[in-house]
C-alpha distance (Angstrom), angle and dihedral (degrees) to the residues before:
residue distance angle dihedral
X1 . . .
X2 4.08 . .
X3 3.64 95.3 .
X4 4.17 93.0 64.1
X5 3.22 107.8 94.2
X6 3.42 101.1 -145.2
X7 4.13 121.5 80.9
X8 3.73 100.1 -82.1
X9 4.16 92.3 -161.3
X10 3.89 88.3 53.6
X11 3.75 88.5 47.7
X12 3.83 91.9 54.2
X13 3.82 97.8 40.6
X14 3.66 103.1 40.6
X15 4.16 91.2 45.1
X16 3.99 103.0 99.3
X17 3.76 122.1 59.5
X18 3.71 82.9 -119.3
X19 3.60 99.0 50.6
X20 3.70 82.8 -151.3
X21 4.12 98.9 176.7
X22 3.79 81.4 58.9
X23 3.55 104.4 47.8
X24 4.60 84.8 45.1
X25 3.80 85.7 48.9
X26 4.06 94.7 49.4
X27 3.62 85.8 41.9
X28 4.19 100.0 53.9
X29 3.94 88.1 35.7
X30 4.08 88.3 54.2
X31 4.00 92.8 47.7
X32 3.59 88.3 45.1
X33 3.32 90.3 63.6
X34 3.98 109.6 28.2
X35 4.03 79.2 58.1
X36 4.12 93.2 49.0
X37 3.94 86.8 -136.4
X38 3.95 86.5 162.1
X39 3.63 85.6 70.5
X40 3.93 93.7 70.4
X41 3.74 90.5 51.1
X42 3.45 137.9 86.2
X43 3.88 120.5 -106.2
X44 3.94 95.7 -97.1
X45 4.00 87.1 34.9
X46 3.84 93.6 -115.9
X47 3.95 92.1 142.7
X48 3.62 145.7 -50.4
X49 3.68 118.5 -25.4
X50 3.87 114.7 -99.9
X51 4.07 93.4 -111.2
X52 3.94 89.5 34.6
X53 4.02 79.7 66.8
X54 4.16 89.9 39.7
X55 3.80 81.2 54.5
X56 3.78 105.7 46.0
X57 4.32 84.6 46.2
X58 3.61 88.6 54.3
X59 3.82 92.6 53.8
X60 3.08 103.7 41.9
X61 4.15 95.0 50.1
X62 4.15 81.3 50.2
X63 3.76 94.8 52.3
X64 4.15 85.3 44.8
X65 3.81 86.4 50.0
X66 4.07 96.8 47.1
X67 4.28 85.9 42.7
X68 4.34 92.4 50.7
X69 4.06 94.5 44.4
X70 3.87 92.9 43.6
X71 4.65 85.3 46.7
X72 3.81 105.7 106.8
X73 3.73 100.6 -5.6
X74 4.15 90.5 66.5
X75 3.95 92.8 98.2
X76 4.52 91.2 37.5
X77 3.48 90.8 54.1
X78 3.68 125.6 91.0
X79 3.99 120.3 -142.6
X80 3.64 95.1 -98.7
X81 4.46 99.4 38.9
X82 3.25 108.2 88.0
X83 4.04 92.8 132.8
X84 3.83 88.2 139.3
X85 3.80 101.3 54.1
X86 3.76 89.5 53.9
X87 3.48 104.2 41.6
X88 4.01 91.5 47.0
X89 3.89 100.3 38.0
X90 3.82 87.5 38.7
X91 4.10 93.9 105.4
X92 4.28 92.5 33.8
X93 4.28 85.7 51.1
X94 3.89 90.1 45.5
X95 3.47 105.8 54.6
X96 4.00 94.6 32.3
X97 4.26 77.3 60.5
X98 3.87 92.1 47.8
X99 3.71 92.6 42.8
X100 4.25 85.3 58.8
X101 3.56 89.9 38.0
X102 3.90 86.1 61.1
X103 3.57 98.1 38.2
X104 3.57 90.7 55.6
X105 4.00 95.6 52.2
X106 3.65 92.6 47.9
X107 3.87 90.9 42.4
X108 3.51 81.7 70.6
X109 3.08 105.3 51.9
X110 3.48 99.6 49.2
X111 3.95 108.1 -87.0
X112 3.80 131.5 170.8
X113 3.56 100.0 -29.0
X114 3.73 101.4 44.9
X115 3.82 89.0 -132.7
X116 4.18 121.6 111.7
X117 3.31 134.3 -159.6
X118 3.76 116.1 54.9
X119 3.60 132.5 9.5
X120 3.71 116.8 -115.8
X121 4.16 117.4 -73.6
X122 3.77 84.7 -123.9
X123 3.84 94.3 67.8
X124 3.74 93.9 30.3
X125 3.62 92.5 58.4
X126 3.29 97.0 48.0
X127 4.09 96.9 49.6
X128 4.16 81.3 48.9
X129 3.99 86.6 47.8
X130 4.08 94.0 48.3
X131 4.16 88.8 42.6
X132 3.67 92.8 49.4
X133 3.68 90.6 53.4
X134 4.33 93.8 41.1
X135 3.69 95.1 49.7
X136 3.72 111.2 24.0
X137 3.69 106.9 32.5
X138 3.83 106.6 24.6
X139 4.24 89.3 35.4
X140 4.30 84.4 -133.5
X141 4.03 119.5 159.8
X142 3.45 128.0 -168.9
X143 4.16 107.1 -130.0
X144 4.05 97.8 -112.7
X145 3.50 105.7 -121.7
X146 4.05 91.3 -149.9
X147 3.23 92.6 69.8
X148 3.72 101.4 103.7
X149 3.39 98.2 47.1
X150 3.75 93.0 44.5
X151 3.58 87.3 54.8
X152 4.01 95.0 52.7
X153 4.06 85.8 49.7
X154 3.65 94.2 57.6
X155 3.76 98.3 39.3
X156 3.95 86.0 49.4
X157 4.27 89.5 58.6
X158 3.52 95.1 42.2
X159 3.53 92.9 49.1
X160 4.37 85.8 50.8
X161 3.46 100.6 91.9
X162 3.90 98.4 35.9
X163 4.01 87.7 64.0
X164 3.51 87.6 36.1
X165 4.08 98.5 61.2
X166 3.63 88.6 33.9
X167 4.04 96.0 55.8
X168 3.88 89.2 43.0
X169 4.13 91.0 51.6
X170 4.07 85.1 46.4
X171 3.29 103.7 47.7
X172 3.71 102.3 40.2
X173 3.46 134.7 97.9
X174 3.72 113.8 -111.5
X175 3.62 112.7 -143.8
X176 3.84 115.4 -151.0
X177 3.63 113.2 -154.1
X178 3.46 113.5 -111.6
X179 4.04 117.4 -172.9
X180 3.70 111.6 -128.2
X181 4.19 111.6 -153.7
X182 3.06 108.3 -140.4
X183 4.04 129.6 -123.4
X184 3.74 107.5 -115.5
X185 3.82 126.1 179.9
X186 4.28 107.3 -103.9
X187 3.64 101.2 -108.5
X188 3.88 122.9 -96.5
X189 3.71 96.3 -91.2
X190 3.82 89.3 62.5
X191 3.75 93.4 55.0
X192 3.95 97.8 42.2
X193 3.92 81.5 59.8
X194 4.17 95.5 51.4
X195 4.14 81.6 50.3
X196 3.41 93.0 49.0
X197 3.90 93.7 48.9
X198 3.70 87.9 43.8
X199 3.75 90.5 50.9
């Protein structure tokens, strides 16, 4: 009622010992924002961000993929064969992981929804979901495509000390040994004869 001249919405909130609409309101606005749901939005909150959308597509075709190559073989297949799943969902599972990859960086740096940190739990979960069921259940890698130069690293330092030892034997002098005689005193005898011929 606008004629009361005390604040109506205070009245209404504040009128149980509880204050239960309150306590529900701190509630939703603290999961709203432990689970960074503002970062699947659009600036002005009008609906999903553009590559939230991309992302959510991408998932769902993967989980589509996983459920059509596991139809009819599910009884056949032995805990650890799931050769099909991974070779046919391969190119659906890699670019659903790139996508993330990317939404991550530019998370970071500020993308679509202005917001940093985190991306939203919606999206996380579902990238945890999808990996869960790539790597645990279905036994799927991605090839690593550091490998080579990984490789070349490692062979590099374990070839160090090889060229090492081998430059240092090149390069340095090798000293023969050579016996030096030493320059004794004649004995006495010698020198009582020179006195005697001197004498």
């Amino acid at each position: 009622n606008s004629s009361e001249s005390h604040n109506c919405a205070k009245s209404i909130l504040t009128s149980d010992r509880l204050q239960i609409v309150v306590t529900l309101s701190e509630f939703f606005n603290e999961t709203w924002e432990a689970a960074n749901c503002a970062n699947c939005l659009k600036n002005n909150s009008e609906g999903l961000s553009n590559s939230t959308e991309e992302f959510l597509d991408l998932f769902n075709k993967s989980l589509t993929c996983f459920e059509h190559n596991l139809q009819g073989q599910a009884i056949d297949l032995s805990p650890n064969n799931y050769t099909e799943v991974c070779k046919n969902c391969n190119e659906t599972y890699t670019k659903l992981n790139d996508l993330y990859n990317h939404l991550q960086r530019m998370n970071r740096q500020g993308g679509e929804s202005e917001h940093s940190a985190h991306l939203c739990i919606d999206v996380e979960d579902a990238m945890n979901i999808t990996r869960k069921l790539w790597s645990r259940t279905f036994n799927c890698s991605l090839p690593c495509s550091d490998t080579v130069p990984v490789i070349a690293v490692s062979s590099f330092i374990l070839f160090l000390p090889i060229v090492f030892y081998l430059s240092s034997f090149l390069h340095s002098k090798q000293k023969k040994r050579i016996l030096i005689l030493p320059k004794r005193i004649q004995s006495n005898a010698n020198l009582v004869n020179i006195q005697e011929k001197y004498s």
